[in-house]
N, C-alpha and C positions, 0 to 999 in steps of 0.2 A: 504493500500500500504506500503510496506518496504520502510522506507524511506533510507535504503542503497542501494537501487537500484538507476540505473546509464539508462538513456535515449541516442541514439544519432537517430537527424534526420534531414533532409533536407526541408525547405520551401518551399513552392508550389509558391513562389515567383521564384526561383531557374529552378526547371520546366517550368514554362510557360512562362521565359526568353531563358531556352536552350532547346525547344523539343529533344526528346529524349536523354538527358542526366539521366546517371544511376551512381551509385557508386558502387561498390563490395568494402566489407568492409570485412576481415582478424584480427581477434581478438584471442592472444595469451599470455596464462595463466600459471605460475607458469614455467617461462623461465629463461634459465641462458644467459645472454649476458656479453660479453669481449671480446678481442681482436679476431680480424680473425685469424683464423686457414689458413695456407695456401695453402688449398685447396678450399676457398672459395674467397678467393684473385686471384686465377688461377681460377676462375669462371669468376670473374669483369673482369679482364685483356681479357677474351675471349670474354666476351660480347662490349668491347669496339673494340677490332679486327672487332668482324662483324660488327658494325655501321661503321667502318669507309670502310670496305667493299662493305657496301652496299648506304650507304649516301654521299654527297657531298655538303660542305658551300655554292656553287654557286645555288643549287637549292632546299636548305633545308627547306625555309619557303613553296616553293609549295609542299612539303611533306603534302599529308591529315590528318593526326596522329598532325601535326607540326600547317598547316595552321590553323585547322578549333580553335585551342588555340588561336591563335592570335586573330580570329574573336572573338573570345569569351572573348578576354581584351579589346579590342576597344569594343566592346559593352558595357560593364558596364565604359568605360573611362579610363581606364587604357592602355597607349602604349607600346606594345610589346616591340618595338625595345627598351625602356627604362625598362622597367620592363618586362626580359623574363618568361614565363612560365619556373618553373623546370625541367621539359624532357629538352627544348630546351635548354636551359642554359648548361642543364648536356652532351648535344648529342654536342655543339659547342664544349665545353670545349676537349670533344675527338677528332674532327675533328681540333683541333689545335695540335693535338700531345699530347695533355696531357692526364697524369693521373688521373681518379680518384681518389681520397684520401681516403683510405681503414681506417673510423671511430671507429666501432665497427661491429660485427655480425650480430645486430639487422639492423644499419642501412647499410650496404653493400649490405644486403637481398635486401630490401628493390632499390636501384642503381642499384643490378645487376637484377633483374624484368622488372625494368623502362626499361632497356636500352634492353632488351632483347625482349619485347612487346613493348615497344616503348608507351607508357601512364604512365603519371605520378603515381607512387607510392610511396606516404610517410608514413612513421611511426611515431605515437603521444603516447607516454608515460600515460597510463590509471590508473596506481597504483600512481598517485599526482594528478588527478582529484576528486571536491566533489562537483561538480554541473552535471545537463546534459550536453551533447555537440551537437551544430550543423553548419548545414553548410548554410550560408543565407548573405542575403545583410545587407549590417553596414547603421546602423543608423548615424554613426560619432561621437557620444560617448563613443564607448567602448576602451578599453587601451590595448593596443601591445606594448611589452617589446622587441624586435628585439636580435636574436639569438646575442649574444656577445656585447650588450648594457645596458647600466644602467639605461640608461633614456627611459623612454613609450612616446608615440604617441599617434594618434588615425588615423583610417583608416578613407580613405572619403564616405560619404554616398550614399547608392548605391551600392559600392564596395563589392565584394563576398568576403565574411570571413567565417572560420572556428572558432569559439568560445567556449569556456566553459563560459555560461552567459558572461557578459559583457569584457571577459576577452578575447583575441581574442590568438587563438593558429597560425592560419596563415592567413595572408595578400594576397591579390589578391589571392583567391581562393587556386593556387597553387603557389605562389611565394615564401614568405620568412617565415620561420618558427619560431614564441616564444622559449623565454628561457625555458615556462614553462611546457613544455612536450618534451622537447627534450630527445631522448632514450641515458640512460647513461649505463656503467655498470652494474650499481645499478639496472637497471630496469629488474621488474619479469611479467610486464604484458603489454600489447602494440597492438593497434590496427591500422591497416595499412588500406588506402584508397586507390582503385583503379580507376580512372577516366574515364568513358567511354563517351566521346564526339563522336558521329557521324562524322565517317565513323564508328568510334570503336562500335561494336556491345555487348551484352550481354554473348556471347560465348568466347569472349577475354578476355572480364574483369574476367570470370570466368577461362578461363586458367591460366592468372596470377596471380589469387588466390591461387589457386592448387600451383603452383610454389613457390607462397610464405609460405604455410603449410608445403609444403615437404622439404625447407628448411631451417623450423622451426623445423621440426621435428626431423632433421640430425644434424642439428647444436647447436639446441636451448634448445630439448627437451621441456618438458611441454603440453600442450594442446592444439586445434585450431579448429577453427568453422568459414566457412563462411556465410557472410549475404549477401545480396544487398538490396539496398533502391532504389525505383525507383519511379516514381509520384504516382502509382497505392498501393504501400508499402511504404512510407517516413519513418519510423519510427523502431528502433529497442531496443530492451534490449541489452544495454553492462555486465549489472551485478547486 
C-alpha cells in the first residue's frame, strides 16, 4: 500500500443510527481559490433571494430538509435550538435580512449549493491533511480547535464528528468547523460533503454535486470527481 495515500469513510455506526443517510462527496485538485469574483457573489445574493422567497422563520423547523436535522441532533444529544445545524443557521441568518459573508471562492461554492438544495454542504481543506478522515461518533477524547480559537476541547461521546484521526475537523456532524482544514487562499485541493438525510434522496445529493464541479470548474479550474459513500460503499480513496 502507498502509504501517501489518503482514506475517507463513514462508520456503520453512523448508518444504523441514521437509515438511509448517504454522503456525496466533491473532491477538487490542483485549484486556484481567492477572493469572489462578482459574479459568483451575484450567484449567493440570488440564492439567498429564493430562500427567502420561498421559506419563512415561523414554519422553518417543519421544513423536511430542516426538520429531519434537528431529529438527527437530538438523537445523538445535541439541541438544535442551541447548537443549529449549518443549513439552518445559514437559511435563519437570510430570513433575518442578512447577508451572507462572501469568504472566498472555495467557500461561497460551497453556501451558494447549501442554500440552493437546501443540504448542508461544507468544504475541508485536503492538501494539510496526513492521516485518513472520517465521519463517526466521538469517543470524547479526541481534540477540536474551534474555527477562531486557541484553545481545543473535546467533543462529547456519542456525538457525530468528522475527524482526521483523533483530531476532529467538525463538531456535531455538521455544526462548527476546525481551524485545521479551513479552505484559505492558499488552498489547491478541497473536498466538499454533501449531506443526504431522508427526505433528501441520492439524486439531490448528486445534483449538488454537479453544481459544485461546474462551479469548480468556472471559477476554480483544476480537477473534480465525485464519490458517494453510503452503508453499502463506506469507504473511498481521497488520494
Amino acid at each position: 500500500m502507498n502509504p501517501t495515500n489518503r482514506y475517507y469513510s463513514i462508520d456503520d455506526n453512523v448508518f444504523n443510527q441514521f437509515p438511509g443517510y448517504q454522503r456525496g462527496v466533491v473532491i477538487g485538485k490542483d485549484v486556484a481559490n481567492g477572493d469572489s469574483p462578482a459574479e459568483l457573489v451575484s450567484l449567493l445574493r440570488a440564492e439567498e433571494d429564493s430562500i427567502r422567497r420561498l421559506l419563512d422563520l415561523e414554519t422553518l423547523v417543519e421544513h423536511p430538509r430542516i426538520y429531519s436535522w434537528r431529529e438527527a441532533y437530538r438523537a445523538f444529544g445535541a439541541k438544535p435550538g442551541k447548537f443549529r445545524p449549518s443549513m439552518e443557521a445559514m437559511v435563519r441568518r437570510v430570513l433575518h435580512n442578512q447577508q451572507i459573508p462572501t469568504i472566498n471562492t472555495l467557500v461561497d461554492i460551497g453556501n451558494i449549493v447549501s442554500l440552493r438544495h437546501l443540504v448542508p454542504a461544507g468544504g475541508h481543506a485536503i492538501d494539510v491533511i496526513a492521516a485518513d478522515i472520517s465521519l463517526r461518533p466521538a469517543s470524547g477524547n479526541e481534540s477540536f480547535t474551534p474555527f477562531g480559537a486557541e484553545h481545543s476541547e473535546h467533543p462529547e461521546p456519542g456525538e457525530i464528528i468528522f475527524a482526521e484521526g483523533d483530531i476532529v475537523l467538525t463538531r456535531r456532524w455538521t455544526w462548527r468547523q476546525a481551524n485545521h482544514t479551513l479552505t484559505l487562499p492558499t488552498t489547491t485541493a478541497i473536498e466538499y460533503n454533501v449531506d443526504g438525510l431522508p427526505p433528501v434522496g441520492l439524486s439531490e445529493i448528486e445534483a449538488a454535486g454537479r453544481d459544485i464541479m461546474e462551479l469548480i470548474a468556472e471559477f476554480c479550474g483544476g480537477s473534480t470527481r465525485y464519490e458517494v459513500l453510503t452503508q453499502d460503499s463506506p469507504r473511498i480513496q481521497l488520494f
